[in-house]
Every structure is written in structure tokens, then in C-alpha cells.
C-alpha positions in Angstrom: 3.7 31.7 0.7 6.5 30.1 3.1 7.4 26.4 1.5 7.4 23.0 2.9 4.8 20.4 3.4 2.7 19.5 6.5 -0.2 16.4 6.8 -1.8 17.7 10.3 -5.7 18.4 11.5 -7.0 21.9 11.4 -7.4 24.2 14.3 -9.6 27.3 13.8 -8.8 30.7 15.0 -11.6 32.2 17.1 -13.2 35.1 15.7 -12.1 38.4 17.2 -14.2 39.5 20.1 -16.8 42.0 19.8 -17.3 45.6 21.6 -20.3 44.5 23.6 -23.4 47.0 22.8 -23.1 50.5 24.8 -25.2 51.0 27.4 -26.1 47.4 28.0 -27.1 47.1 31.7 -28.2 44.4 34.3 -31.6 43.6 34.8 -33.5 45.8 37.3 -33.9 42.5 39.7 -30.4 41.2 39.0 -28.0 40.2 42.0 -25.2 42.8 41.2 -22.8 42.0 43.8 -22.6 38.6 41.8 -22.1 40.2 39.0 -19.4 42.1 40.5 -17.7 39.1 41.8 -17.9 37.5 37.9 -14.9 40.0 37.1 -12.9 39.1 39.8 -13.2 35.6 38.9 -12.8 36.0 35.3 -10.0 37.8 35.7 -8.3 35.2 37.7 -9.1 32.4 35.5 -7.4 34.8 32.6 -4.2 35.5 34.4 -4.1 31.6 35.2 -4.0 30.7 32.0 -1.5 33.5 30.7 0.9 32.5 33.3 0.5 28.9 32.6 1.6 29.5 28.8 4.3 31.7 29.7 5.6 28.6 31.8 5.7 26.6 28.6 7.3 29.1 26.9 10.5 30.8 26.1 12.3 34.0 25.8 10.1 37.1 24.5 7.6 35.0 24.1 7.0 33.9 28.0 8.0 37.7 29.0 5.2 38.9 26.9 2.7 36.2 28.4 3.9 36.6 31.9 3.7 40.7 31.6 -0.1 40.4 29.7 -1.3 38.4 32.8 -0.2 41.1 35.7 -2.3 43.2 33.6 -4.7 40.7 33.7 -5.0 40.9 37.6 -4.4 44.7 37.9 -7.1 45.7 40.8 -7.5 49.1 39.2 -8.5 47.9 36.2 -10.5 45.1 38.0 -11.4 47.6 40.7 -13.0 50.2 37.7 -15.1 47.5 36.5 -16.5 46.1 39.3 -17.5 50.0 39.9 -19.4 50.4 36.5 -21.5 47.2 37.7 -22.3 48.2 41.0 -22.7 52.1 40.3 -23.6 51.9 36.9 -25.5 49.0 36.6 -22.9 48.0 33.3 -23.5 44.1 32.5 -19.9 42.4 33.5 -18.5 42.3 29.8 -19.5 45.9 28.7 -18.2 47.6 32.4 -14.6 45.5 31.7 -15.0 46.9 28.1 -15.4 50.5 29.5 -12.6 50.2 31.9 -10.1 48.9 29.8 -10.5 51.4 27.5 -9.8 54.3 30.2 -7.2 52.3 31.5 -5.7 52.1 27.8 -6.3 55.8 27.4 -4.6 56.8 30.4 -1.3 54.7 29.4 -1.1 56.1 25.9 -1.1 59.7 27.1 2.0 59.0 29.2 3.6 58.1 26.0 6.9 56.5 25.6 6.9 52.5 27.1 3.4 52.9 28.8 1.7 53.6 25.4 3.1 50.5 23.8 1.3 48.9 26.7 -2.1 49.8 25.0 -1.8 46.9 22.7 -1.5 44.7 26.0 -4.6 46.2 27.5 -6.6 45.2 24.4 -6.0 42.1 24.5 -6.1 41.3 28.2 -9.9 43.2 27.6 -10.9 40.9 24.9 -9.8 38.0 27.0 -11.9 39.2 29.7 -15.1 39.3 27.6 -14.6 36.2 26.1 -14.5 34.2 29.4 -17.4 36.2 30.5 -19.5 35.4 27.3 -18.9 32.1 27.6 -16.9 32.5 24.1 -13.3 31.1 23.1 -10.3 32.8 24.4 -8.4 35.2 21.3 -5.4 33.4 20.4 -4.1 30.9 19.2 -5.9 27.7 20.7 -4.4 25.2 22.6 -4.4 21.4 21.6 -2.4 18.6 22.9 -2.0 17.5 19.3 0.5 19.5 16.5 -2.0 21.8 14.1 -2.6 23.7 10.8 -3.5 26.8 12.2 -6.7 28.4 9.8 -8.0 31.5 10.2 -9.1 34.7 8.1 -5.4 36.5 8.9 -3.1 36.4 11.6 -1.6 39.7 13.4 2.8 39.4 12.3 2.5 39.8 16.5 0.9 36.0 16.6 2.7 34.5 14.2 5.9 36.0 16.1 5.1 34.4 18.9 3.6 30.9 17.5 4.9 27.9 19.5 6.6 26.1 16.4 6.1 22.5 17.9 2.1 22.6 18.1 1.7 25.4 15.5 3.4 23.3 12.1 1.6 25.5 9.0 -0.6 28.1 8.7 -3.4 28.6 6.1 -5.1 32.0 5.7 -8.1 33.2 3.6 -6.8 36.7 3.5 -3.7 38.2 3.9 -0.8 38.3 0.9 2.5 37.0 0.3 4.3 40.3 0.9 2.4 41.0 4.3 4.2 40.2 7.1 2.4 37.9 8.5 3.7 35.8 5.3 7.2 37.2 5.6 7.5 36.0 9.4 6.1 32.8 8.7 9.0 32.1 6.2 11.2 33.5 8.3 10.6 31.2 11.2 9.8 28.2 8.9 6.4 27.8 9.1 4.7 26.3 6.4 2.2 29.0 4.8 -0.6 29.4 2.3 -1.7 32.4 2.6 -5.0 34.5 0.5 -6.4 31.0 0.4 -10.3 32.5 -0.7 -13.1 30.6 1.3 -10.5 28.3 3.1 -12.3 29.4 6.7 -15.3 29.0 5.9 -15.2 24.7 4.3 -13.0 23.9 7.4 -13.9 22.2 10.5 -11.9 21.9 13.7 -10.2 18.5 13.3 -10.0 18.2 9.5 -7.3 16.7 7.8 -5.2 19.2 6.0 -2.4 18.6 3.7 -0.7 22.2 3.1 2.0 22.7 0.5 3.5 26.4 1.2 5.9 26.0 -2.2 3.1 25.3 -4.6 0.4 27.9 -2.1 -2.2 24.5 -2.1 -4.3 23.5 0.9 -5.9 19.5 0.1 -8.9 19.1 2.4 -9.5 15.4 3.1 -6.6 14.2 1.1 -5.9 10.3 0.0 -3.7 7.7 1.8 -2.1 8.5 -1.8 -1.6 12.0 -0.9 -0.9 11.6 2.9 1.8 9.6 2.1 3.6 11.4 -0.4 3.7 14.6 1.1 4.8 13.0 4.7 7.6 11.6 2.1 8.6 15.0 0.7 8.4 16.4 4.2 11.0 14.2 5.3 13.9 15.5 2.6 16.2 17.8 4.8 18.6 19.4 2.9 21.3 21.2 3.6 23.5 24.5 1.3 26.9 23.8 0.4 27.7 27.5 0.5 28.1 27.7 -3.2 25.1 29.4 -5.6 25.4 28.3 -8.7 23.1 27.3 -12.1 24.2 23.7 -13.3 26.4 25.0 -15.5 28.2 27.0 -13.5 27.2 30.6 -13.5 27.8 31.9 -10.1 24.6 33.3 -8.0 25.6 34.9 -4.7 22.9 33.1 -2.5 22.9 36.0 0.4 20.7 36.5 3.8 18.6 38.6 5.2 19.1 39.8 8.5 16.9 41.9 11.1 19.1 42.1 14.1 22.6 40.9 15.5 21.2 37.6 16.9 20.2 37.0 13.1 23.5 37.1 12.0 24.7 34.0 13.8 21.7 31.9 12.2 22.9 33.1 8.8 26.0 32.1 9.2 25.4 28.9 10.3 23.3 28.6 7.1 26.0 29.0 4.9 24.8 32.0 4.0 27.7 33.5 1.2 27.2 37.0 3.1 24.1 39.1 3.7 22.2 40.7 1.2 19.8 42.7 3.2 20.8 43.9 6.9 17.6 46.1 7.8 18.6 48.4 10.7 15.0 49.2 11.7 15.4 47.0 14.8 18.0 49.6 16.8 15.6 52.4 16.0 11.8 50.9 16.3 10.1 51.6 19.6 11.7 54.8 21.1 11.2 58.1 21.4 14.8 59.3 19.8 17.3 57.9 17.7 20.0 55.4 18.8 23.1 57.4 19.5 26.5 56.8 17.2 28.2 54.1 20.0 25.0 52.3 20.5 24.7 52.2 16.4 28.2 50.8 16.1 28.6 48.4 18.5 25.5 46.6 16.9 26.6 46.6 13.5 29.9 45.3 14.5 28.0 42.0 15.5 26.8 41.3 12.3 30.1 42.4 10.2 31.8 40.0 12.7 29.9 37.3 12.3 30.9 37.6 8.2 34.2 38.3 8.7 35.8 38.5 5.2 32.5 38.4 3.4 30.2 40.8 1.8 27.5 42.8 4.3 25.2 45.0 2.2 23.5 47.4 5.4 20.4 49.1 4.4 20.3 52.7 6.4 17.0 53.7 8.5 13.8 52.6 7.0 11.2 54.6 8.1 7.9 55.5 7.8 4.7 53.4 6.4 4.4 50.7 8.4 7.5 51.4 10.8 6.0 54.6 12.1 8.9 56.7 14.3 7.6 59.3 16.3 11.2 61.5 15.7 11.1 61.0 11.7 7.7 60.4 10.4 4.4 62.2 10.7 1.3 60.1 12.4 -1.2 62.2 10.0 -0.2 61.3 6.6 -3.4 60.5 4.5 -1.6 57.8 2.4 2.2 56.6 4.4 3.0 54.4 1.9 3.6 57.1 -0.6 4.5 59.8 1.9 8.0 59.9 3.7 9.6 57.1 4.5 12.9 55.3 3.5 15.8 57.7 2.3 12.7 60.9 2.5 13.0 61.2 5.9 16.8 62.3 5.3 15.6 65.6 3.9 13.9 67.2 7.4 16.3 65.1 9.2 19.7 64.6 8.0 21.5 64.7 11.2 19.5 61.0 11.8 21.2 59.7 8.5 24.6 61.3 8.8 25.0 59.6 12.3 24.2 56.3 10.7 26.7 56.3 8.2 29.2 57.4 10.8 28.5 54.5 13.2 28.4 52.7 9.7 31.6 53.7 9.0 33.3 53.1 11.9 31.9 49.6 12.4 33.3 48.4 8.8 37.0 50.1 9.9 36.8 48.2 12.8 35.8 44.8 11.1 36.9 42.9 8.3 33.8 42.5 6.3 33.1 44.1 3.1 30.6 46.9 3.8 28.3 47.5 0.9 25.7 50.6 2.3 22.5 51.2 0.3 19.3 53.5 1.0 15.5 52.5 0.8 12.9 54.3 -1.1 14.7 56.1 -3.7 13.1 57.4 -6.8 15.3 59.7 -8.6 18.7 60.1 -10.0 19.3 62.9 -8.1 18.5 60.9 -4.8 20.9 58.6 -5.8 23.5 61.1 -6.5 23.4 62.8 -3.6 23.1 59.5 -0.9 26.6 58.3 -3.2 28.3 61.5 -2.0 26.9 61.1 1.3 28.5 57.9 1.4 31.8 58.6 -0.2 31.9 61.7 2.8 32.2 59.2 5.2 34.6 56.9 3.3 32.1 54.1 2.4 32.9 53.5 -1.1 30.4 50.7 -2.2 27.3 52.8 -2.2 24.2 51.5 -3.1 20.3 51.7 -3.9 16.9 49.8 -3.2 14.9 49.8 -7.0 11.2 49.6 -4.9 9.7 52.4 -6.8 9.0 51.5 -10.5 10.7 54.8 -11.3 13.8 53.9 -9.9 13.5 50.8 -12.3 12.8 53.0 -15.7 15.9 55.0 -14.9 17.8 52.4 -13.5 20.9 53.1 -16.3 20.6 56.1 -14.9 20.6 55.7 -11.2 23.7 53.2 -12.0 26.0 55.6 -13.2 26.4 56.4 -9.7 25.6 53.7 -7.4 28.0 51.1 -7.4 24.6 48.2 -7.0 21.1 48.4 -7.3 19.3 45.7 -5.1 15.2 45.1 -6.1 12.9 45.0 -3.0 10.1 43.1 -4.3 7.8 43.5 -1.8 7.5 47.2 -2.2 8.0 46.9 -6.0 5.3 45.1 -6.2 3.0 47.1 -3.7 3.6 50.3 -5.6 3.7 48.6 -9.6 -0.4 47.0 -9.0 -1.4 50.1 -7.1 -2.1 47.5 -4.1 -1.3 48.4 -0.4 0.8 44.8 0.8 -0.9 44.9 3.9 -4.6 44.8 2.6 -6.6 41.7 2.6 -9.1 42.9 0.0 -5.7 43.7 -3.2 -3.8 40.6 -2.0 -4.6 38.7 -4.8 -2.6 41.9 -6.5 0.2 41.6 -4.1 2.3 39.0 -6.4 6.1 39.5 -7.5 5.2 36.9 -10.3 2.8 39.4 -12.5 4.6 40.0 -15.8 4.6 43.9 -15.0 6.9 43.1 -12.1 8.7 41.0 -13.9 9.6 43.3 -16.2 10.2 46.3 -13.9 13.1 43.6 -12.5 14.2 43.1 -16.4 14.5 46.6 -16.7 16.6 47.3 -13.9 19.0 44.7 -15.4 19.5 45.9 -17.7 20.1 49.3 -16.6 22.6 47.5 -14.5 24.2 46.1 -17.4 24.6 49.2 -19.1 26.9 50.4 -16.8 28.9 46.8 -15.6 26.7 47.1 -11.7 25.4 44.6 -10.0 21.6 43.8 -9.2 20.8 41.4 -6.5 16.7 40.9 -5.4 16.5 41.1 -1.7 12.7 40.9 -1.7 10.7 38.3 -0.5 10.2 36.6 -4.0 14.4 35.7 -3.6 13.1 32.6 -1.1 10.7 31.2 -3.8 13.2 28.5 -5.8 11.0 28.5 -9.0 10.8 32.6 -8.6 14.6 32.5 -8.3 15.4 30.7 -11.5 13.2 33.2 -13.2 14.8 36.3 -11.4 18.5 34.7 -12.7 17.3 34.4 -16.2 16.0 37.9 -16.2 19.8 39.0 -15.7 19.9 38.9 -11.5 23.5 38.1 -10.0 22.0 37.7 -6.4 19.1 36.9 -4.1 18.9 37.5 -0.4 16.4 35.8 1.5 15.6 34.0 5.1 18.4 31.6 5.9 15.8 28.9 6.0 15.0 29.0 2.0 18.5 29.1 1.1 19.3 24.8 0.4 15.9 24.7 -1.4 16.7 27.5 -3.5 20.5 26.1 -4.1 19.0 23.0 -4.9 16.7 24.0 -7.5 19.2 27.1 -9.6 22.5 23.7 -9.4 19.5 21.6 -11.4 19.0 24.4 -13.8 21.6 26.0 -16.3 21.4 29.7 -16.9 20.0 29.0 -20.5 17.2 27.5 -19.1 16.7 30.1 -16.2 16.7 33.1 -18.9 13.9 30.5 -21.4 12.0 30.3 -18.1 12.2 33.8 -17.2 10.5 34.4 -20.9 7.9 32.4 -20.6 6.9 34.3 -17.0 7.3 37.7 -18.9 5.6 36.7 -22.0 2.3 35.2 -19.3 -0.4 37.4 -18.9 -1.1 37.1 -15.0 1.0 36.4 -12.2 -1.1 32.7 -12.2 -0.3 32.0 -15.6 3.2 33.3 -15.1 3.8 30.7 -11.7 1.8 28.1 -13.2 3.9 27.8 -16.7 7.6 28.0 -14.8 6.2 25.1 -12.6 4.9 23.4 -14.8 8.3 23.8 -17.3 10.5 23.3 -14.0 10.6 19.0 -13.5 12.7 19.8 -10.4 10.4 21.3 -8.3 8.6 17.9 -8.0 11.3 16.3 -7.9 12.7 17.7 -5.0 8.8 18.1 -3.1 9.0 22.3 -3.9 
């Protein structure tokens, strides 16, 4: 879910467009020169319109558009369709179908930037077919009026790329709260319900929605009553003083996640009180190599230097499962998300890892920010060992690990003997504690950092971290959700690192509650026997949250 409140109408998503049926040719009397010239037009009217919503757009978002619709009016591709009409006799749809696909084909043999271009070609094909079948463009629709968006799931690409003054919530019948779709929904600051069962099919284009992304609630047809108060609540802005804190006075670092230098400066200007997750994926995604050492450091230094003073904690490389790299990672792996990925790769690559924590290194010598380094994916104490002495090679002193793997949790006293933190990715916690793959529409109802066996893989890793006097922070996705929060500090949690966005509401909600009642509230969630009973008592035990319209 992504919090706030939003009284809009609904907008449906079009259904994804079809293969047409193979084979499917013109009637023996048809005029196929007219056919022919059907492509031609189509694929002028589909360029149009690209270009005319990159015009209304900005940055990556209107080079995106503006690159889909040159492909929109390449003649080869145009030129190989209008072939397969008049040679083949192919009706216009299924000729454009055949043609983008060779087209496609062709690009992702080259490899490299031309094989990212695939994605393009799909979709520039799908709009093609829809304006010849007479069916609605893919995409999001376009309405003069601001919308709830409501479809089955949305692509993390779309919701990337969602114009935030029409688009103001989103409402999915599928999808989870770890998928990221959800996560870059909360990021931006969209509004989200997400795993909504059924929502698609009861609503109508034009209905009146009230969605509430804190409490995960679509009202269909809601009251003046209803209309009235959540427009009210929607109106609260409120702001972080910089200073986590229960109401009686236990200190919660309230920290940021950050994906790339420009996130840094956001952060910041949140009040952020440092960042608890920086995720260097984003200098080694999409290339054929790693980033060299200079390139690495000069990018790190942005973020250190935009928390001069304060505390950084940079994750190394990521890899694997759903960030495939073609010069770590294997494309044939039955099952990725169990396979290599995270600190795994380090072991048939460690040049890749020891040129991180040299650029890592060199950055924090040449900032003032205090560095804290951890590694993703670990699962053993030996792991942990060894990444510490890695670490401590290179000078970096504050050496850390992810507890995503339940057991990293079990042996957490363990692991803590020698790394200085431990910092609980939810997300992936979760994914691998229910058995249930985070990006599957069909487990998301299993996808929840609120079932009680979460809960108390996060109470175990406290108190492995107690054992030994370390830290444990939660930089997972349940860290944004303020009555998730109070429960993760009452279950022994000293910080929680989240989107910049969630960071006042979840300030708000931990300087309304003392830490007595955070740790009663964490025992109720542990003591629940779902994760709906576990949200559903907190709330319901949590006055606040009303209060304050979460």
C-alpha cells in the first residue's frame, strides 16, 4: 500500500492487447492496397499521439515518449508490414504483429542498447493493433479530468512514468505490497491500494472512488459523509522536524532510502536524519560491464555530500533475481530468487565487489559522512565473516548485513558478533519466510510484512542484536507504514528507512506513542494469527491513526 487519501472518478486500464490469430489473411475479394495504406495511417495517427504526450511531458518521461513514436514511424518496420499484406495476403493487425516481432528479434541479437529497445518495439506493436482493431490505445488513458487509475496490475515502467497531476491514486486487483509497482507508487507519492480482489471487475469508468492507501480501502460510491471527510484528511500536510522519537523520548533514527544521487537531494530536503538504505543498483543496471572505480566514486560522493556529517549506510551491488546483469548473473536459473544474487555473486566474481568497496572507500575519505557499508543476501555466519574482513581490508570499519533470509534472522547473535549492524529488508524477508515470489499476483495476499511469522523473524533478529550491543534498523518497505513502524520499535528496532515522502507521517504517529506502548502493540501483532488480524488489532489499538487521517 502507499498512504494518503484521494476522492476522484475511476479510469480503467485497457486490457492488454492480444497476438491476433496466425495465419489470419484478407478476404480473397478484399482491396489490399487499402489495406496496405491502413498501416501507414495507423502508424501516423500512433506517432501523433506519442509525440503529443511527450510535449506534455518532462524529462525521461517525454524522452521515452518522443523515442517510442520514431519507432512508431520507422518505414522498415512500416515498409515490412505493408509487404506481408500485399505479398502475403496478412490482415493489417496480424502483418504489423509479424513484423514487429522480426524487427524486435533483429534488435535483441545486436545486444547491448538495441536489445533494450525490444521492450519499445512491443509496445509501439500493440499500439498499432489497437488503432487498427478499433480497440483502446495500452496505456494509461487520457482524461481532461484528475483520476484513480484501476486496473488488474500496472508494469513498475507505467507507474514510473505516471503524470502525477491527472494520475492521483491507484487501485489494483492484483499485484502486492512488496512488488514494485507498490514500492514506486510510494515512492513517488501516489496513493495505492494494491491486491484489491474483484476491484476491476464492480468498476465503471467515471465512478466515484474514495481510496485510502494507509488503511489499503477502496469506497465505491461513498456518502457526502465520506467525500467530505476524506477531502478533509487529504488536506493535512505535515511536515518532519528531523527528530524520530516515541512520546517519551526514545530516540528512532527516521532514515531514507535512496536509489541514485538525484535522490539524495530530495532526502535531504526531507529532513531525512541520514540514509538508511543507498541501493547502488542504479550505476550498474543496463550495461554490459561493470562501472569502473572513478565512475563508482564520483557517484557516491553525491550522496555522502549531500549528508555531510551524518550517517550513510551504502548497500554494495545487488544482483540477480529481478535485477538481471548480464556480467554477474546467469539468464537460465530455474528459480533467481533463490539462486545468486546479492553478496553470491561475490564468489565467481570478486573483482566486481572488491572495486566497489574501493570506490567505497575512497568516496567516504573524501567526504565527511559517516559511511556505514552492508551486503545483501547473506545467509550464513561465515558470509558475514568474511564480507567484515573484506571491509576492514579496505579501511571501512562500520561493516554491516541485510537479515532478508530467515536464516540470517535465526543466527542473527551470531552474525552480530561480527557485523557492526544488521539492517531487516522486509520485502525479501517476507518473500522468502511465506514461500511467496513478491512479484506474483496469484501469492500476494502472502506478500505481507504484518504476518506474525515475519514479525517474529524481526523479533529474533533483535534480539540477536541485543545480545551483542548492535544495531538493527528495518530498511524494507513495511518502515513507511506508521502503524507497521510503532510495531517494528516495540519489537526492539532502533531505525527505519523508508521513501522521504512517508517520513512526517511516520514521525507523527511513533511522537504520539511511548515506547511502552509500541512494544504492547508489537505483542498484540505477534500474538495475531494472520497478517489481517495482526494490522487490524494495532489499528484498531492505535487512536492516532484516525486521528491524524492514516
Amino acid at each position: 500500500m502507499s498512504p494518503g487519501r484521494v476522492v476522484a472518478p475511476a479510469v480503467l486500464m485497457p486490457s492488454p492487447v492480444t497476438e491476433p490469430p496466425s495465419g489470419r489473411r484478407l478476404a480473397p475479394n478484399a482491396d489490399h492496397a487499402a489495406a496496405a495504406e491502413r498501416i501507414s495511417q495507423a502508424s501516423e495517427r500512433v506517432r501523433a499521439a506519442l509525440d503529443e504526450a511527450a510535449d506534455s511531458a518532462t524529462g525521461d518521461a517525454a524522452d521515452v515518449l518522443h523515442a517510442t513514436a520514431a519507432i512508431a514511424a520507422d518505414p522498415t518496420l512500416v515498409a515490412d508490414a505493408v509487404h506481408r499484406v500485399m505479398d502475403d495476403h496478412l490482415v493489417p493487425e496480424r502483418a504489423v504483429w509479424e513484423a514487429a516481432e522480426e524487427v524486435a528479434a533483429q534488435f535483441a541479437a545486436l545486444g547491448g542498447l538495441f536489445a533494450e529497445r525490444t521492450r519499445d518495439i512491443h509496445d509501439v506493436r500493440d499500439r498499432l493493433v489497437a488503432d487498427l482493431t478499433g480497440r483502446p490505445a495500452p496505456g494509461v488513458p487520457q482524461r481532461d479530468e484528475p483520476f484513480v487509475l484501476v486496473a488488474v496490475d500496472l508494469a513498475p515502467a507505467v507507474v514510473a512514468t505516471l503524470d502525477t497531476d491527472r494520475v492521483l491514486a491507484i487501485a489494483t486487483s492484483a499485484g502486492g505490497p512488496t512488488a514494485h509497482t507498490a514500492i514506486l507508487a510510494r515512492a513517488r507519492g501516489i496513493p495505492a491500494v494494491v491486491a484489491a480482489r474483484g476491484l476491476d471487475q464492480q468498476v465503471t469508468d467515471g465512478d466515484l472512488l474514495v481510496v485510502d492507501g494507509g488503511a489499503g480501502t477502496v469506497t465505491l460510491h461513498p456518502d457526502d459523509e465520506q467525500v467530505a471527510r476524506a477531502k478533509a484528511l487529504a488536506a493535512v500536510e505535515r511536515t518532519f522536524d528531523g527528530d524520530g522519537r516515541t512520546a517519551d523520548g526514545r530516540r528512532v533514527e527516521l532514515l531514507a532510502n535512496v536509489g541514485a544521487p538525484a535522490d539524495a537531494e530530495a532526502a535531504a530536503a526531507a529532513r531525512a536524519q541520514g540514509v538508511g538504505l543507498f541501493r547502488t543498483e542504479f550505476e550498474f543496471l543496463d550495461r554490459d560491464e561493470a562501472p569502473g572505480i572513478d565512475e563508482q566514486v564520483s557517484a557516491y560522493r553525491q550522496v555522502f555530500a549531500a549528508f555531510a556529517g551524518r550517517k550513510v549506510v551504502i548497500r554494495t551491488l545487488d544482483a540477480g533475481a529481478d535485477k538481471p546483469m548480464p556480467f554477474l548473473t546467469s539468464d537460465d536459473e530455474a528459480n533467481p530468487a533463490l539462486g545468486v544474487r546479492g553478496l553470491r555473486t561475490a564468489t565467481a566474481h570478486p573483482d566486481v565487489l572488491e572495486d566497489q568497496l574501493t570506490a567505497i572507500a575512497r568516496a567516504a575519505e573524501a567526504e565527511t559522512a559517516d559511511v556505514w557499508v552492508m551486503a545483501p543476501m547473506v545467509s550464513t555466519v561465515a558470509e558475514a565473516g568474511d564480507f567484515v574482513a573484506r571491509c576492514a581490508r579496505h579501511g571501512l570499519s562500520t561493516a554491516g548485513v541485510m537479515v532478508e533470509v530467515p536464516s540470517a534472522a535465526l543466527v542473527a547473535d551470531r552474525i552480530l558478533a561480527h557485523a557492526a549492524f544488521a539492517s531487516i529488508g522486509t520485502n525479501d524477508l517476507t518473500q522468502y519466510a511465506m514461500a511467496a515470489d513478491r512479484l506474483l499476483g496469484a501469492v500476494a495476499h502472502l506478500s505481507d510484512a504484518w504476518h506474525p511469522a515475519v514479525l517474529r523473524l524481526v523479533a529474533e533478529t533483535c534480539r540477536g542484536g541485543a545480545a551483542q550491543g548492535r544495531p538493527v534498523g528495518v530498511c524494507g518497505e513495511a518502515a513507511a507504514v506508521p502503524a507497521l513502524a510503532v510495531v517494528l520499535v516495540g519489537l526492539g528496532v532502533s531505525s527505519l528507512s523508508m521513501t522521504p515522502r512517508a517520513l512526517a507521517d511516520v514521525a507523527a504517529v511513533l511522537q504520539a506513542t511511548t515506547s511502552q506502548e509500541c512494544a504492547r502493540l508489537a505483542g498484540l501483532a505477534l500474538a495475531a494469527e494472520s497478517a489481517e488480524d495482526a494490522r487490524e488489532t494495532v489499528r484498531a489499538a492505535l487512536p492516532v491513526l484516525a486521528e491524524l487521517g492514516l
